[in-house]
mmCIF file of the N, C-alpha and C atoms, coordinates in Angstrom:
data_MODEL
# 
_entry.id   MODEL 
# 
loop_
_atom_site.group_PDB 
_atom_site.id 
_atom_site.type_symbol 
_atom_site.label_atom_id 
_atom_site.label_alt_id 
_atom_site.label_comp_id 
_atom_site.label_asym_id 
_atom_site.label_entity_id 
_atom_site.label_seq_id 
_atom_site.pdbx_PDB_ins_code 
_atom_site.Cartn_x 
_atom_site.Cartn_y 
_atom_site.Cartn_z 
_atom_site.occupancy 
_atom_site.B_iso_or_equiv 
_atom_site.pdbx_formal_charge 
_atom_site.auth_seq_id 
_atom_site.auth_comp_id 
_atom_site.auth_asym_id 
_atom_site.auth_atom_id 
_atom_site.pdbx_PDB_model_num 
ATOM 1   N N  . UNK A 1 1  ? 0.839   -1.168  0.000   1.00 0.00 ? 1  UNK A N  1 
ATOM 2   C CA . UNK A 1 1  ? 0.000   0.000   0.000   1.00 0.00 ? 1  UNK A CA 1 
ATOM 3   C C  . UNK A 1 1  ? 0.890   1.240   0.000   1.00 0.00 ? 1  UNK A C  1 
ATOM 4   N N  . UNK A 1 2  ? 0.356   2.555   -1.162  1.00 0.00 ? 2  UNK A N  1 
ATOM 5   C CA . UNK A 1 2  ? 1.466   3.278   -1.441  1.00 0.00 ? 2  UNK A CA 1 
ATOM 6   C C  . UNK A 1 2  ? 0.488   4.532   -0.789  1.00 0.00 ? 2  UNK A C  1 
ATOM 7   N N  . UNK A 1 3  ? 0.752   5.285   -0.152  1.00 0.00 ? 3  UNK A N  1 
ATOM 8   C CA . UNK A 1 3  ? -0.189  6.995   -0.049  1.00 0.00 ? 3  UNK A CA 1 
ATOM 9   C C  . UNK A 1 3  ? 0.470   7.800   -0.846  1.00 0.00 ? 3  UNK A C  1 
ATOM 10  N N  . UNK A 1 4  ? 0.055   8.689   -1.761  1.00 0.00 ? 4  UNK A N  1 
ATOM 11  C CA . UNK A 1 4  ? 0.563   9.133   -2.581  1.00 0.00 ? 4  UNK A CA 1 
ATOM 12  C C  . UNK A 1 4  ? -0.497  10.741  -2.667  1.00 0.00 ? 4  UNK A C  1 
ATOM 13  N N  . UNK A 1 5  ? 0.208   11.870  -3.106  1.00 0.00 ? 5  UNK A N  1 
ATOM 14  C CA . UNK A 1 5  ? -0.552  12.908  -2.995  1.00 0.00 ? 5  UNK A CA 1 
ATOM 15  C C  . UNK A 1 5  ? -1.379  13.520  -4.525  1.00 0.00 ? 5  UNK A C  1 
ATOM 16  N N  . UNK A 1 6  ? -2.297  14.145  -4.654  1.00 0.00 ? 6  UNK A N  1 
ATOM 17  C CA . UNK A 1 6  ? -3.282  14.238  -5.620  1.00 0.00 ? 6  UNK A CA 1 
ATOM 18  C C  . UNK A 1 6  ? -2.504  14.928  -6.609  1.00 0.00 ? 6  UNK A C  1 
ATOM 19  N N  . UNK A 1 7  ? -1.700  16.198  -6.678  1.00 0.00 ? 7  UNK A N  1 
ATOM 20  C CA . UNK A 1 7  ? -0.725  16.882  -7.160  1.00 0.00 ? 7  UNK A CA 1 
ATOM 21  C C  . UNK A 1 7  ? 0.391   15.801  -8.129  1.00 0.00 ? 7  UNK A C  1 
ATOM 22  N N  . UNK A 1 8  ? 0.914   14.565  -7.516  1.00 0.00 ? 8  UNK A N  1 
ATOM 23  C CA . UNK A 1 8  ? 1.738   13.533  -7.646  1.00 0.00 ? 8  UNK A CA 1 
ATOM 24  C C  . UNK A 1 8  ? 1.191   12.563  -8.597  1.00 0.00 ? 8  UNK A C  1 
ATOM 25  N N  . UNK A 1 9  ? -0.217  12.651  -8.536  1.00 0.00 ? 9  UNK A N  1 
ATOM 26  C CA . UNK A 1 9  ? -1.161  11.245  -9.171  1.00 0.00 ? 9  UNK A CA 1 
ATOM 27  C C  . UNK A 1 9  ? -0.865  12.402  -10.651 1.00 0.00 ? 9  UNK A C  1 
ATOM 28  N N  . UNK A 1 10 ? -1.535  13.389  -10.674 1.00 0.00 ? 10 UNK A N  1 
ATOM 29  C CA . UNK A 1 10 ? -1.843  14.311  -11.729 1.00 0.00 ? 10 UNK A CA 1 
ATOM 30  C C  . UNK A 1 10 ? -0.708  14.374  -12.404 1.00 0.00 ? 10 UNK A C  1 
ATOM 31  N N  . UNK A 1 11 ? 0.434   14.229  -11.919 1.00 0.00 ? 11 UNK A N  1 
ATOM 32  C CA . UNK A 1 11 ? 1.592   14.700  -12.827 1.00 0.00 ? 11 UNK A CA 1 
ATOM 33  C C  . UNK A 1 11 ? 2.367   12.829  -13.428 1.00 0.00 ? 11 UNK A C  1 
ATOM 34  N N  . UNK A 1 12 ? 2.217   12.227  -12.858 1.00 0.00 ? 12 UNK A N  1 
ATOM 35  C CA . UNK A 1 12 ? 2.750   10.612  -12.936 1.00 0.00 ? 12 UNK A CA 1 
ATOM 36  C C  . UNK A 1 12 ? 1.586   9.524   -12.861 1.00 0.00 ? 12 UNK A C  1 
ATOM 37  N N  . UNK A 1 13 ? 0.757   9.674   -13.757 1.00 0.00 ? 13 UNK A N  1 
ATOM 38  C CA . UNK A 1 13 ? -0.831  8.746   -13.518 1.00 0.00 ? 13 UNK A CA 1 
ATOM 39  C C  . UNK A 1 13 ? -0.193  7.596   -14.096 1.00 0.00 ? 13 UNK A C  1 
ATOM 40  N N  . UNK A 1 14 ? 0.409   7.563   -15.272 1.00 0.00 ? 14 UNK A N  1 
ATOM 41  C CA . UNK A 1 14 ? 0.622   6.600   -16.411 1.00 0.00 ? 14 UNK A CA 1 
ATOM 42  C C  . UNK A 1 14 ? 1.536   5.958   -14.808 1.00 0.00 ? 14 UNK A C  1 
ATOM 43  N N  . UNK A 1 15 ? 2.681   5.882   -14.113 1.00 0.00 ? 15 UNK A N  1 
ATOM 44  C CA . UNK A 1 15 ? 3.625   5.372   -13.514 1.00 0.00 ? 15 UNK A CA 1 
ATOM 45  C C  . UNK A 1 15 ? 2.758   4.887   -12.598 1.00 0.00 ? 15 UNK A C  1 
ATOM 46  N N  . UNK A 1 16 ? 1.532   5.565   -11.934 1.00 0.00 ? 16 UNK A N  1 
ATOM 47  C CA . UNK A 1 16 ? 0.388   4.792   -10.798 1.00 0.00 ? 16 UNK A CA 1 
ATOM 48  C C  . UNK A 1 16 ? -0.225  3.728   -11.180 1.00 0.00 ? 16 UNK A C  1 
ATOM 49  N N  . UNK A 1 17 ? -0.447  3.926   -12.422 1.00 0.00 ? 17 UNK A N  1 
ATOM 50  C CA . UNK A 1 17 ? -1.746  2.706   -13.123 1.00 0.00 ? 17 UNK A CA 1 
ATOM 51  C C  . UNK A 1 17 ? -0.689  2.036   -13.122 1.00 0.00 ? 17 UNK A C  1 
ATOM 52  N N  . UNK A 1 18 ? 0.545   1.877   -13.817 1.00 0.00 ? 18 UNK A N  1 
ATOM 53  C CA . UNK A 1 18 ? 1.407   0.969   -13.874 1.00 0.00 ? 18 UNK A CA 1 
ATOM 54  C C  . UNK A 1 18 ? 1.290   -0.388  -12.402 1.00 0.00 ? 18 UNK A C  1 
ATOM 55  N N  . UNK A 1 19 ? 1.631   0.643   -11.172 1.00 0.00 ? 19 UNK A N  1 
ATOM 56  C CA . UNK A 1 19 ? 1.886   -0.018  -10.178 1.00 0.00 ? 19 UNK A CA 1 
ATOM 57  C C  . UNK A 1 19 ? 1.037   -0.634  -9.760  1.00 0.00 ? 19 UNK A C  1 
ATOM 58  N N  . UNK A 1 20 ? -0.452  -0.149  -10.311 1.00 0.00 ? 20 UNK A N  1 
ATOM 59  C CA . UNK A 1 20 ? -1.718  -0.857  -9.786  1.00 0.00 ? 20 UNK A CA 1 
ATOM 60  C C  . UNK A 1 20 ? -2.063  -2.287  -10.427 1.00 0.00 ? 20 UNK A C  1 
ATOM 61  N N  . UNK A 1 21 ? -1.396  -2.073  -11.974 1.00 0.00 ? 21 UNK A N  1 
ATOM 62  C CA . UNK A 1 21 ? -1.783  -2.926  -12.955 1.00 0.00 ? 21 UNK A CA 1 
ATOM 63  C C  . UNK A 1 21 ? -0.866  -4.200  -12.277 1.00 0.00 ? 21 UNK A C  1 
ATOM 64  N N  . UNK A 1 22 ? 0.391   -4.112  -11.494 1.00 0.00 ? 22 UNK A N  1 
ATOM 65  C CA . UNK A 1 22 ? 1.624   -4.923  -10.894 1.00 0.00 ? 22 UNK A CA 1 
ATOM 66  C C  . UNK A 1 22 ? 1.019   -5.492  -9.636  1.00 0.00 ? 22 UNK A C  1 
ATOM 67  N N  . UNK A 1 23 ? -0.526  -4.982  -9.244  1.00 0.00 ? 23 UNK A N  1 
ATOM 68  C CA . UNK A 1 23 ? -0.381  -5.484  -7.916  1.00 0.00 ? 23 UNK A CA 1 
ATOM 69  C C  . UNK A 1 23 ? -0.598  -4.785  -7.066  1.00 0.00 ? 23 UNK A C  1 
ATOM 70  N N  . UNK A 1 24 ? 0.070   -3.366  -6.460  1.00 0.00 ? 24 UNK A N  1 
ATOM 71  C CA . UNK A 1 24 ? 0.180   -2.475  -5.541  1.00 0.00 ? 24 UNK A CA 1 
ATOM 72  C C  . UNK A 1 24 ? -1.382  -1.554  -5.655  1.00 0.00 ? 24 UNK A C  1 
ATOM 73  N N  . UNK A 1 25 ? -1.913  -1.341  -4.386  1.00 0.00 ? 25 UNK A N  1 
ATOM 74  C CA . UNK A 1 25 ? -2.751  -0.707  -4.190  1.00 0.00 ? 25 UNK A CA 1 
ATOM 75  C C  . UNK A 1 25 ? -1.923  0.871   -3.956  1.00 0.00 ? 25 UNK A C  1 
ATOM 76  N N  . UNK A 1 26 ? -3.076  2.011   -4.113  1.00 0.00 ? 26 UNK A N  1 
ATOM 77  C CA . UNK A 1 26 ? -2.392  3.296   -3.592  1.00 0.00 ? 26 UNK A CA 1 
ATOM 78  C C  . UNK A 1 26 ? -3.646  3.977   -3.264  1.00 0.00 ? 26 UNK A C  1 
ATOM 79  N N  . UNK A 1 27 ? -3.642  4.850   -2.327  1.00 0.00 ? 27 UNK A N  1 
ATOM 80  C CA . UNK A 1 27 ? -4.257  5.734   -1.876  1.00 0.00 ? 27 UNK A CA 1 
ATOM 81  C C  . UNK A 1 27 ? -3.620  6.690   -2.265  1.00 0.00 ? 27 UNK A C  1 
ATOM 82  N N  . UNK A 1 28 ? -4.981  8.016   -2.615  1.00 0.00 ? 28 UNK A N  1 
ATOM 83  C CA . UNK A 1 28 ? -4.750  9.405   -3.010  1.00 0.00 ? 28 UNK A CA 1 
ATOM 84  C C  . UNK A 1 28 ? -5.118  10.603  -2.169  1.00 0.00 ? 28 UNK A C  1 
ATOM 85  N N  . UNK A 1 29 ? -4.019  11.205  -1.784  1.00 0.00 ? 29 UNK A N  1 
ATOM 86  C CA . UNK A 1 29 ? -4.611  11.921  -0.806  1.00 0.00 ? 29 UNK A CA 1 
ATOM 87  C C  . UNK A 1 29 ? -4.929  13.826  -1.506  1.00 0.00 ? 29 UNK A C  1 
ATOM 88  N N  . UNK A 1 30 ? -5.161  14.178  -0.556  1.00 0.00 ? 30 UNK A N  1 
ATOM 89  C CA . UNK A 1 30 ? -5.298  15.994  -1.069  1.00 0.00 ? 30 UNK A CA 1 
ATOM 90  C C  . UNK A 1 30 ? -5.738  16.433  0.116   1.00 0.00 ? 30 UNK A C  1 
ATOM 91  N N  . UNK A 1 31 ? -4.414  17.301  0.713   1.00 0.00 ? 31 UNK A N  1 
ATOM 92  C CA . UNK A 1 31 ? -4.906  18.560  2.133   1.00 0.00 ? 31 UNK A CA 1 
ATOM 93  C C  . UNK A 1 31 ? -4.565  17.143  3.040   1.00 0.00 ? 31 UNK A C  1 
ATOM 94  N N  . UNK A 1 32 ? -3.767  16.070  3.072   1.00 0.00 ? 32 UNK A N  1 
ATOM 95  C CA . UNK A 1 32 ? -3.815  14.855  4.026   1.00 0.00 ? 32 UNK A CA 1 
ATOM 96  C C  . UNK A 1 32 ? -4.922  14.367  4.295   1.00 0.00 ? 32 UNK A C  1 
ATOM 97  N N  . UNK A 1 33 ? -6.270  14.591  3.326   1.00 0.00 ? 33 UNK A N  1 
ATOM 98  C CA . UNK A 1 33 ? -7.606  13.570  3.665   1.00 0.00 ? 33 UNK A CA 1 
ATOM 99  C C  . UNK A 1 33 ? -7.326  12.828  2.509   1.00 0.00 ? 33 UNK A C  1 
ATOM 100 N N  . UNK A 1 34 ? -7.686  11.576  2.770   1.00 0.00 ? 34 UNK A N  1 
ATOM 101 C CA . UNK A 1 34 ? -7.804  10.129  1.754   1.00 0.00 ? 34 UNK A CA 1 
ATOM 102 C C  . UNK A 1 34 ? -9.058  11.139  0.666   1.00 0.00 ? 34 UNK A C  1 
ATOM 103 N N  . UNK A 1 35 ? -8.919  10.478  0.023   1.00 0.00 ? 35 UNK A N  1 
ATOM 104 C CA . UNK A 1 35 ? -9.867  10.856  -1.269  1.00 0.00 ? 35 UNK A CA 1 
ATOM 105 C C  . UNK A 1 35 ? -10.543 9.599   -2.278  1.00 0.00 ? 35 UNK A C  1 
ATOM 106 N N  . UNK A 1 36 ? -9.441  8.617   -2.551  1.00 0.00 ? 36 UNK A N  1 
ATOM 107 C CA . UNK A 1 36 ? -9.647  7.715   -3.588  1.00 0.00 ? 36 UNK A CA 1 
ATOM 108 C C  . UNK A 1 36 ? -8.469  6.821   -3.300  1.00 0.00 ? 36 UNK A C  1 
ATOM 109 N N  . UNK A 1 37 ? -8.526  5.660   -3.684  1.00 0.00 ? 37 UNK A N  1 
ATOM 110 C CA . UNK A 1 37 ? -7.675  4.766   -3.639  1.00 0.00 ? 37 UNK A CA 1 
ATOM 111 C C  . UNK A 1 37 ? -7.925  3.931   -5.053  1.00 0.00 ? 37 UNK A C  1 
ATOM 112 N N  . UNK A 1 38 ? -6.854  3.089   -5.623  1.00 0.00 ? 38 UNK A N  1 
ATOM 113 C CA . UNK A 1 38 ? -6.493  2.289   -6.684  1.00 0.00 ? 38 UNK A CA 1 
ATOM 114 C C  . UNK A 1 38 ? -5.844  1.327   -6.410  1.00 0.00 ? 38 UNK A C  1 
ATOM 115 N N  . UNK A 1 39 ? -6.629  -0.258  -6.764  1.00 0.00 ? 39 UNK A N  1 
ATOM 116 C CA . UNK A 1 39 ? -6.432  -1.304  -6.584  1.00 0.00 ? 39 UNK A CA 1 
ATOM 117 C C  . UNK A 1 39 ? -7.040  -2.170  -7.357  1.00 0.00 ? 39 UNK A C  1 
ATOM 118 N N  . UNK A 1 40 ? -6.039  -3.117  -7.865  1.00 0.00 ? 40 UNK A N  1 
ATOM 119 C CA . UNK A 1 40 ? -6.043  -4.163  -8.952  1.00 0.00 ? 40 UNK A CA 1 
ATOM 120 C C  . UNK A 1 40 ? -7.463  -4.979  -8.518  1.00 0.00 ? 40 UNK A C  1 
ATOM 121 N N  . UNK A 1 41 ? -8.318  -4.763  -9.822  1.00 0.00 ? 41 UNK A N  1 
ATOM 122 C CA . UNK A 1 41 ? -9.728  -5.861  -9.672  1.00 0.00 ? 41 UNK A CA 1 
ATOM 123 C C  . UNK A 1 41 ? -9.625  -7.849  -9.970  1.00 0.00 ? 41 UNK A C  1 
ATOM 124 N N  . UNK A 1 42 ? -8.545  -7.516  -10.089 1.00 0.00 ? 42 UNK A N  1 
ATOM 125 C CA . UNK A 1 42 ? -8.295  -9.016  -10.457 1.00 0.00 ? 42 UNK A CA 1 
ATOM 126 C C  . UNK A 1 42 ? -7.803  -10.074 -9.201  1.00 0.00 ? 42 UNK A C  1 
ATOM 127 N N  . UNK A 1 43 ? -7.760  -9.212  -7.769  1.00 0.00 ? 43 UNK A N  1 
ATOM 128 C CA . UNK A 1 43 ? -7.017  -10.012 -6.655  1.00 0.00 ? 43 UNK A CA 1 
ATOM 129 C C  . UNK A 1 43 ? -8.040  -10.986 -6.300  1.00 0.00 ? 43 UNK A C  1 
ATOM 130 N N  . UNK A 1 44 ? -8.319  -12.170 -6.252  1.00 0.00 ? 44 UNK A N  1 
ATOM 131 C CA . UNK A 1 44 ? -8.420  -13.406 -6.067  1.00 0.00 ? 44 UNK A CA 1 
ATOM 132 C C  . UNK A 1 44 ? -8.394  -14.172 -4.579  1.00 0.00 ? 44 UNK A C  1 
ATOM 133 N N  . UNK A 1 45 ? -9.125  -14.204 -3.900  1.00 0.00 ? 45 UNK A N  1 
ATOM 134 C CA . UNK A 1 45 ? -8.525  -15.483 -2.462  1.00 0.00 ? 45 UNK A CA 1 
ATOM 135 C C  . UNK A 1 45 ? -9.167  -16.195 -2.935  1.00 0.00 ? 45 UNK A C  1 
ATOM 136 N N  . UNK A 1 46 ? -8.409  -17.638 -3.304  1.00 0.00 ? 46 UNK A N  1 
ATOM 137 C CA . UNK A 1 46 ? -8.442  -18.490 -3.190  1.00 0.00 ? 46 UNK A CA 1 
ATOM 138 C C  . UNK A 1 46 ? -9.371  -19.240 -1.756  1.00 0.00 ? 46 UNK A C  1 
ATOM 139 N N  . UNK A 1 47 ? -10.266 -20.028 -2.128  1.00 0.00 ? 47 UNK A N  1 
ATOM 140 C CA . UNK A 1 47 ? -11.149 -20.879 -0.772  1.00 0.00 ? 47 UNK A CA 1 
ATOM 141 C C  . UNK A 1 47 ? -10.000 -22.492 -0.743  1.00 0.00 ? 47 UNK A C  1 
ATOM 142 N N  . UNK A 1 48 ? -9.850  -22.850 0.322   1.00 0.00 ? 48 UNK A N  1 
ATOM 143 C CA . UNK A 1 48 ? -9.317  -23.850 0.337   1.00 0.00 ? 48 UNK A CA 1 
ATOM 144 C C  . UNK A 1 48 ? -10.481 -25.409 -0.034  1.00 0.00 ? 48 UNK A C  1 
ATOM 145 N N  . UNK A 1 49 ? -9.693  -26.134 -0.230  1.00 0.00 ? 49 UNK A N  1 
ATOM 146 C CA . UNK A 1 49 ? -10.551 -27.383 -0.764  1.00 0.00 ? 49 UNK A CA 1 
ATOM 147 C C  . UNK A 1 49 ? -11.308 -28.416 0.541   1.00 0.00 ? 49 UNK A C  1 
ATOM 148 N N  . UNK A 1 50 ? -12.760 -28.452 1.094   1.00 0.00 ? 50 UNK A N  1 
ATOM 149 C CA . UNK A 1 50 ? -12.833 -28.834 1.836   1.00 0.00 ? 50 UNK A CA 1 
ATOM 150 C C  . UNK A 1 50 ? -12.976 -28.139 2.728   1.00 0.00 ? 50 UNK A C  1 
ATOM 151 N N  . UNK A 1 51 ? -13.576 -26.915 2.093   1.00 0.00 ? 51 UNK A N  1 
ATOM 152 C CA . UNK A 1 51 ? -13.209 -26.122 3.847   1.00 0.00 ? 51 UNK A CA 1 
ATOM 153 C C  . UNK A 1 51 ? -14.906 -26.455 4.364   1.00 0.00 ? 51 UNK A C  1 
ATOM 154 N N  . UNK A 1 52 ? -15.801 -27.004 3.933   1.00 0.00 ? 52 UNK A N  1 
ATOM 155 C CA . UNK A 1 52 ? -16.893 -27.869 4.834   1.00 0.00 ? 52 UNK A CA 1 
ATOM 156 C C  . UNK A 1 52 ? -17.107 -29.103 4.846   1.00 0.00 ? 52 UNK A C  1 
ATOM 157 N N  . UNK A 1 53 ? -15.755 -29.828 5.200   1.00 0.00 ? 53 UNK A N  1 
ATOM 158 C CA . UNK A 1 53 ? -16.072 -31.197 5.194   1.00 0.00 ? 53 UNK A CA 1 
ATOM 159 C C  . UNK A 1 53 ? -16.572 -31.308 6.108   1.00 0.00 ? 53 UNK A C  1 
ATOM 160 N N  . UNK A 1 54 ? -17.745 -33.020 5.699   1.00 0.00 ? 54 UNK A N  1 
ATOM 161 C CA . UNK A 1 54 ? -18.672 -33.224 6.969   1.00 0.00 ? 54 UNK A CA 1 
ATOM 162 C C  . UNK A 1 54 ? -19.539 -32.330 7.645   1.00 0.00 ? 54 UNK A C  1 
ATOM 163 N N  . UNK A 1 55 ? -19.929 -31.052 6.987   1.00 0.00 ? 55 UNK A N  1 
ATOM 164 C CA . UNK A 1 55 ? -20.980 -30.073 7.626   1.00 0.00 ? 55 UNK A CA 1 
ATOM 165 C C  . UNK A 1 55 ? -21.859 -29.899 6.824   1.00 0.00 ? 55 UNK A C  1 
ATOM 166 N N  . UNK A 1 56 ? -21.909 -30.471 5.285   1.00 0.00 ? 56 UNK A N  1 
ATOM 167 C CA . UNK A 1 56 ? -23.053 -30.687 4.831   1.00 0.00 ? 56 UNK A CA 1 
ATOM 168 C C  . UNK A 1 56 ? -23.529 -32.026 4.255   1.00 0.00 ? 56 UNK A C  1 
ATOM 169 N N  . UNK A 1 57 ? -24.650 -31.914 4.559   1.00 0.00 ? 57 UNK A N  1 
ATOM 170 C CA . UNK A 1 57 ? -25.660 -33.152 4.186   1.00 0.00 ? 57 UNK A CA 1 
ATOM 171 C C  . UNK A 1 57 ? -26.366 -33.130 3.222   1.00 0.00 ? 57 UNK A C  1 
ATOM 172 N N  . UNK A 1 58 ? -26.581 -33.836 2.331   1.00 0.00 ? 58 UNK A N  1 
ATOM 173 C CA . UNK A 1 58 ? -27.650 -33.996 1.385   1.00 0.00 ? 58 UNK A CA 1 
ATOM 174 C C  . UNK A 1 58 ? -28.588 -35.267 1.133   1.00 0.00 ? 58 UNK A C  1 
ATOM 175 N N  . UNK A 1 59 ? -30.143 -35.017 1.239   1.00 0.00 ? 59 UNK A N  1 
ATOM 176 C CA . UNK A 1 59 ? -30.475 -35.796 1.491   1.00 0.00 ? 59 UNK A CA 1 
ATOM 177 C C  . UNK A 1 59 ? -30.759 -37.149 0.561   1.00 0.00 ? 59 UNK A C  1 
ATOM 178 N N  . UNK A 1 60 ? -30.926 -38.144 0.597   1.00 0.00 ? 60 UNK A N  1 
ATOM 179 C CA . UNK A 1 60 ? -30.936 -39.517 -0.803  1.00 0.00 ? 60 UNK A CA 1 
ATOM 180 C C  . UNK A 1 60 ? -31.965 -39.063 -1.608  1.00 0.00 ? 60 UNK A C  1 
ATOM 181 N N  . UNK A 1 61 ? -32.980 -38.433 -1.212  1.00 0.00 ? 61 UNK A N  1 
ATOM 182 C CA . UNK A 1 61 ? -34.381 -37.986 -1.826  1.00 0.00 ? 61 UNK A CA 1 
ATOM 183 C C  . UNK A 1 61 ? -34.190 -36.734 -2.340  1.00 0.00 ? 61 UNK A C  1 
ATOM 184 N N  . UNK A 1 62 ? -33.517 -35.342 -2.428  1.00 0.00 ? 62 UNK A N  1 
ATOM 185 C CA . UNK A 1 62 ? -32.826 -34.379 -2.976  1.00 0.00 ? 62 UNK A CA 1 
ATOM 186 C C  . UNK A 1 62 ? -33.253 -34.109 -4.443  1.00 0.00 ? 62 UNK A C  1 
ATOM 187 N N  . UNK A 1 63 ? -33.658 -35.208 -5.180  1.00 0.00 ? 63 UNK A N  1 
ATOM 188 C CA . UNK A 1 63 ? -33.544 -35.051 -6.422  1.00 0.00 ? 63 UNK A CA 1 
ATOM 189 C C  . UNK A 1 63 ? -35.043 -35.494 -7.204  1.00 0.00 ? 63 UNK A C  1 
ATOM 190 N N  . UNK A 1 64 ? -36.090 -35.949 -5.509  1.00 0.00 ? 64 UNK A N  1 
ATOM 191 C CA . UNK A 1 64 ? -37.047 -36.539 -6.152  1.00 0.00 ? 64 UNK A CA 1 
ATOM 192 C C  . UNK A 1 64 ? -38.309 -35.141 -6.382  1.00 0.00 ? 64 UNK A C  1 
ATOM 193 N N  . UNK A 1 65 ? -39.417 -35.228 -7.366  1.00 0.00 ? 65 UNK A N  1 
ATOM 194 C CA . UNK A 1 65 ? -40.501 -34.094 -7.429  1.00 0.00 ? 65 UNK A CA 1 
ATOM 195 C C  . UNK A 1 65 ? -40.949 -33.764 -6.149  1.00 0.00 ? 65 UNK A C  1 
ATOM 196 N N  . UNK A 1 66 ? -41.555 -32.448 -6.029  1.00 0.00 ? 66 UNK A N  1 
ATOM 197 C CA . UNK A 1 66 ? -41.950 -32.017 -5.131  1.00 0.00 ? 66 UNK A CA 1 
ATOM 198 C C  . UNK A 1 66 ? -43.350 -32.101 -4.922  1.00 0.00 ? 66 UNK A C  1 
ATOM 199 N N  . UNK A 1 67 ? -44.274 -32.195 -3.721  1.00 0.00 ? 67 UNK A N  1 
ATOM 200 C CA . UNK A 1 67 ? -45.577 -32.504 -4.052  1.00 0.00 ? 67 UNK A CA 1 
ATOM 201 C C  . UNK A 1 67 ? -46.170 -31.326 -4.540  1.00 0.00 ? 67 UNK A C  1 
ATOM 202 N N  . UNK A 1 68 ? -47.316 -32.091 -4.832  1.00 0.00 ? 68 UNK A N  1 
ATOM 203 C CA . UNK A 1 68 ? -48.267 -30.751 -5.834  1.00 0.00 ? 68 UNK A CA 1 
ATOM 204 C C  . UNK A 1 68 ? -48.907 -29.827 -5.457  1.00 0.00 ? 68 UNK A C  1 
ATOM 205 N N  . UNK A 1 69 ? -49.070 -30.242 -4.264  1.00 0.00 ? 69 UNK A N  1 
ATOM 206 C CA . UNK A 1 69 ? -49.518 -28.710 -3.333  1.00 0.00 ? 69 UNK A CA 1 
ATOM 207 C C  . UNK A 1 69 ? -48.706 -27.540 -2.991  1.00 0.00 ? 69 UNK A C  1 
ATOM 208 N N  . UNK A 1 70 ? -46.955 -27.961 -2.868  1.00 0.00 ? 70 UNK A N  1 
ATOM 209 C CA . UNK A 1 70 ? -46.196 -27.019 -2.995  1.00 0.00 ? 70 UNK A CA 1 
ATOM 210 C C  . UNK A 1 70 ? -45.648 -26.347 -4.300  1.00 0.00 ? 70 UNK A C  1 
ATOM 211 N N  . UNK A 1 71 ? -45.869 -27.330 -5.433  1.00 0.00 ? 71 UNK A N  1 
ATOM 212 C CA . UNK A 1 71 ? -45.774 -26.659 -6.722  1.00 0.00 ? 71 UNK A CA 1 
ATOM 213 C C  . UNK A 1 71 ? -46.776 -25.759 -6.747  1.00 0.00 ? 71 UNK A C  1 
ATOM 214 N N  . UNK A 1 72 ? -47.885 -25.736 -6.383  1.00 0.00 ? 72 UNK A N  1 
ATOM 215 C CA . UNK A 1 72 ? -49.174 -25.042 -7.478  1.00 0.00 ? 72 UNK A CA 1 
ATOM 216 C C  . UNK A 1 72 ? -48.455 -23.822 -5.832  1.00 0.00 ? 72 UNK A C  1 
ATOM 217 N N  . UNK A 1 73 ? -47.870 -23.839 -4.478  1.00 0.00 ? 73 UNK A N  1 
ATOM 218 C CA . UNK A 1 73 ? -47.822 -22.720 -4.193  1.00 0.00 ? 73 UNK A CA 1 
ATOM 219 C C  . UNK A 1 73 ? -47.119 -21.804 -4.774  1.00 0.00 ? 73 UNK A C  1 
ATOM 220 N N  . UNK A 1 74 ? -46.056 -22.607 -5.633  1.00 0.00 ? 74 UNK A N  1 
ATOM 221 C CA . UNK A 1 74 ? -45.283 -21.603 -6.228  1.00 0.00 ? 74 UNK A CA 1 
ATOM 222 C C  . UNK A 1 74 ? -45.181 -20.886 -6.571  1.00 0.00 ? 74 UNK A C  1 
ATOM 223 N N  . UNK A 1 75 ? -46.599 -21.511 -7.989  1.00 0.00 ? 75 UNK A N  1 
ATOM 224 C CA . UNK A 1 75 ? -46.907 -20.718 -9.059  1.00 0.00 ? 75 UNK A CA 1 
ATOM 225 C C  . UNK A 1 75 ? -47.615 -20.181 -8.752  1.00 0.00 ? 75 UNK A C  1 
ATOM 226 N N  . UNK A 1 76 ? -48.369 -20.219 -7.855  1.00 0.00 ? 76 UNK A N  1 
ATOM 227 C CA . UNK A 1 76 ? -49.549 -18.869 -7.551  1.00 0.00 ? 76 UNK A CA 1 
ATOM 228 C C  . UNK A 1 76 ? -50.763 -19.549 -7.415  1.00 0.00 ? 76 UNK A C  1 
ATOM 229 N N  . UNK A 1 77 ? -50.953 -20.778 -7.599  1.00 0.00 ? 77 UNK A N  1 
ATOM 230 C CA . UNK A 1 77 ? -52.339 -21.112 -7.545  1.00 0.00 ? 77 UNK A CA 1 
ATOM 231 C C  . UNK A 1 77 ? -53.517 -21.417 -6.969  1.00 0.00 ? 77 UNK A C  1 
# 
């Protein structure tokens, strides 16, 4: 994370986007209040594999029709 001042962005934008496009986030400041910040849309976390083992269930029946009294609630009827 870079803080960087509004005066600084205006004169070196092409060299900011650069750093953003690399990865690096930056905040923009003006008068020392935050204003805007720039950060790469492509950052990613990863979920690990398994991260609910054994906490879900599904039931053997899961896949069978639903009765017809809750269909026709569906639809409105």
């Amino acid at each position: 994370m870079q803080t960087i001042n509004l005066n600084d962005f205006y004169s070196e934008t092409q060299k900011y986007i650069q750093s953003v496009i690399s990865g690096q986030e930056i905040f923009v400041s003006d008068n020392g209040k935050l204003i805007f910040e720039l950060k790469p849309l492509n950052k990613k976390k990863s979920r690990p594999y398994g991260l609910c083992k054994n906490e879900i269930t599904i039931s053997d029946d899961f896949d069978e029709s639903l009765p017809e009294d809750l269909i026709a609630e569906f639809e409105g009827k």
